[in-house]
Residue, then its C-alpha position, 0 to 999 in steps of 0.5 A: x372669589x370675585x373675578x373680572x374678566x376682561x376679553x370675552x374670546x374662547x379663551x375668557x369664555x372657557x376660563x369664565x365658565x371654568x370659574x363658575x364651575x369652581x365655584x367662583x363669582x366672575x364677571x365678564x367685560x367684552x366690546x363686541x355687543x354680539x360676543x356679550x349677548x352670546x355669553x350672557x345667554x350661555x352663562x349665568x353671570x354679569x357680562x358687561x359691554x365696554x372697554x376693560x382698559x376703561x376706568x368707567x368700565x371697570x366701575x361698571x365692573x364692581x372692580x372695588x369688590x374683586x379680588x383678581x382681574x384676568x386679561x385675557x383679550x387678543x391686545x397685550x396692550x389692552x391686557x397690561x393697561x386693565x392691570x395697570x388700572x386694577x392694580x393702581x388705581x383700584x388697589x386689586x392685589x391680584x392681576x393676571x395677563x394674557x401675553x400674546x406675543x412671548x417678547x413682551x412677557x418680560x415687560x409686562x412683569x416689570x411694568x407691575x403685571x403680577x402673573x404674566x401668561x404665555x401660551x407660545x411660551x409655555x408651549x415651547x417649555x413643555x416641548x422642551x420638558x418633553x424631550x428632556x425628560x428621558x434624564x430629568x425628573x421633576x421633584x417640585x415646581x417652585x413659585x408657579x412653575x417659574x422654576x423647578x428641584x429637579x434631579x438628573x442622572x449623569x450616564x455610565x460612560x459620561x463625556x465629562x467624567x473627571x471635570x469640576x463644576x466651575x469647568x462645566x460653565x453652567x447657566x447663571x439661573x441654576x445650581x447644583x444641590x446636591x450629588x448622590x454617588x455610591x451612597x453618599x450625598x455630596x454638597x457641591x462646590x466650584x471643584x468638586x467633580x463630576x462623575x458617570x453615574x452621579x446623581x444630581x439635584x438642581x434648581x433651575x428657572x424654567x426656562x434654563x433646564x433645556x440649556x442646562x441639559x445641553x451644556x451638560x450633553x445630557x439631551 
């Protein structure tokens, strides 16, 4: 797979470098002459000099040829505009961005960015998974980690023993599957009752599970 990466800090370095280690062909676009010449002396792959949110640049590139851009420089502008480029004006069916500031990934969704990457983000999701994961169990990742199927056991001596789902005012962006009790399974619905012991099947975007866990005191 041919790859333009766009950003040649640490992280463009390392991902490049991880490319040819997979066996894929990527090509590199930095600014900095010096980073460039660094690079190129490191790795065995084109390193460009030149603006990836430049049309010329990206012709440099082979844009025409690739199959993904990644953007991955210190600029969420600088990112989302390579993409933009290399999506519609190149026709390439698959853009990546690094988002550095978490507030702008939502943005940079709607505004056609394909994979939208936050490390603050993802950070803050993995901690959260941390501590969550004394009652939940991760059955599948779904749709690159956006959500999951997970199952979550409600304690012996559960606070909200008796109470129905639609009295429960759990998030919007998450449902119960099923419910395993005394062998049983169980498809739920607004009025059927929680109870200690039971054993539950969500789905859930990701970033919900923790707000799930404490609306239903499960933290």
């Amino acid at each position: 797979m041919k790859v333009i990466v766009v950003g040649g800090g640490k992280i463009g370095f390392y991902l490049t470098q991880t490319l040819l280690e997979h066996g894929h062909d990527p090509v590199l676009i930095e600014k900095d002459p010096a980073a460039c010449h660094r690079i190129a002396n490191s790795l065995d792959l084109p390193v460009i000099q030149g603006d990836g949110s430049s049309l010329d640049t990206l012709e440099s590139a082979g844009i025409r040829g690739c199959d993904a851009l990644i953007g991955v420089t210190g600029q969420d502008e600088d990112n989302l505009v390579a993409c933009q480029l290399a999506k519609r004006h190149f026709g390439i069916g698959r853009t990546v961005a690094r988002v550095n500031n978490p507030k702008n990934l939502s943005v940079m969704k709607q505004l056609g960015v394909d994979i939208p990457i936050s490390s603050t983000d993802n950070i803050a999701r993995l901690l959260e998974h941390e501590v969550d994961t004394a009652v939940i169990k991760e059955l599948m990742s779904l749709n690159r980690g956006e959500a999951s199927l997970s199952e979550l056991e409600l304690p012996q001596d559960y606070k909200f023993h008796g109470k129905t789902l639609s009295q429960m005012n759990l998030p919007v962006e998450s449902i119960v599957v099923s419910i395993f009790r005394d062998g049983s399974l169980i498809i739920p619905r607004g009025n059927t009752q929680l109870l200690s012991g039971d054993r539950m099947v969500v789905m859930c975007k990701s970033q919900v599970m923790h707000e799930l866990c404490r609306r239903l005191e499960l933290n």
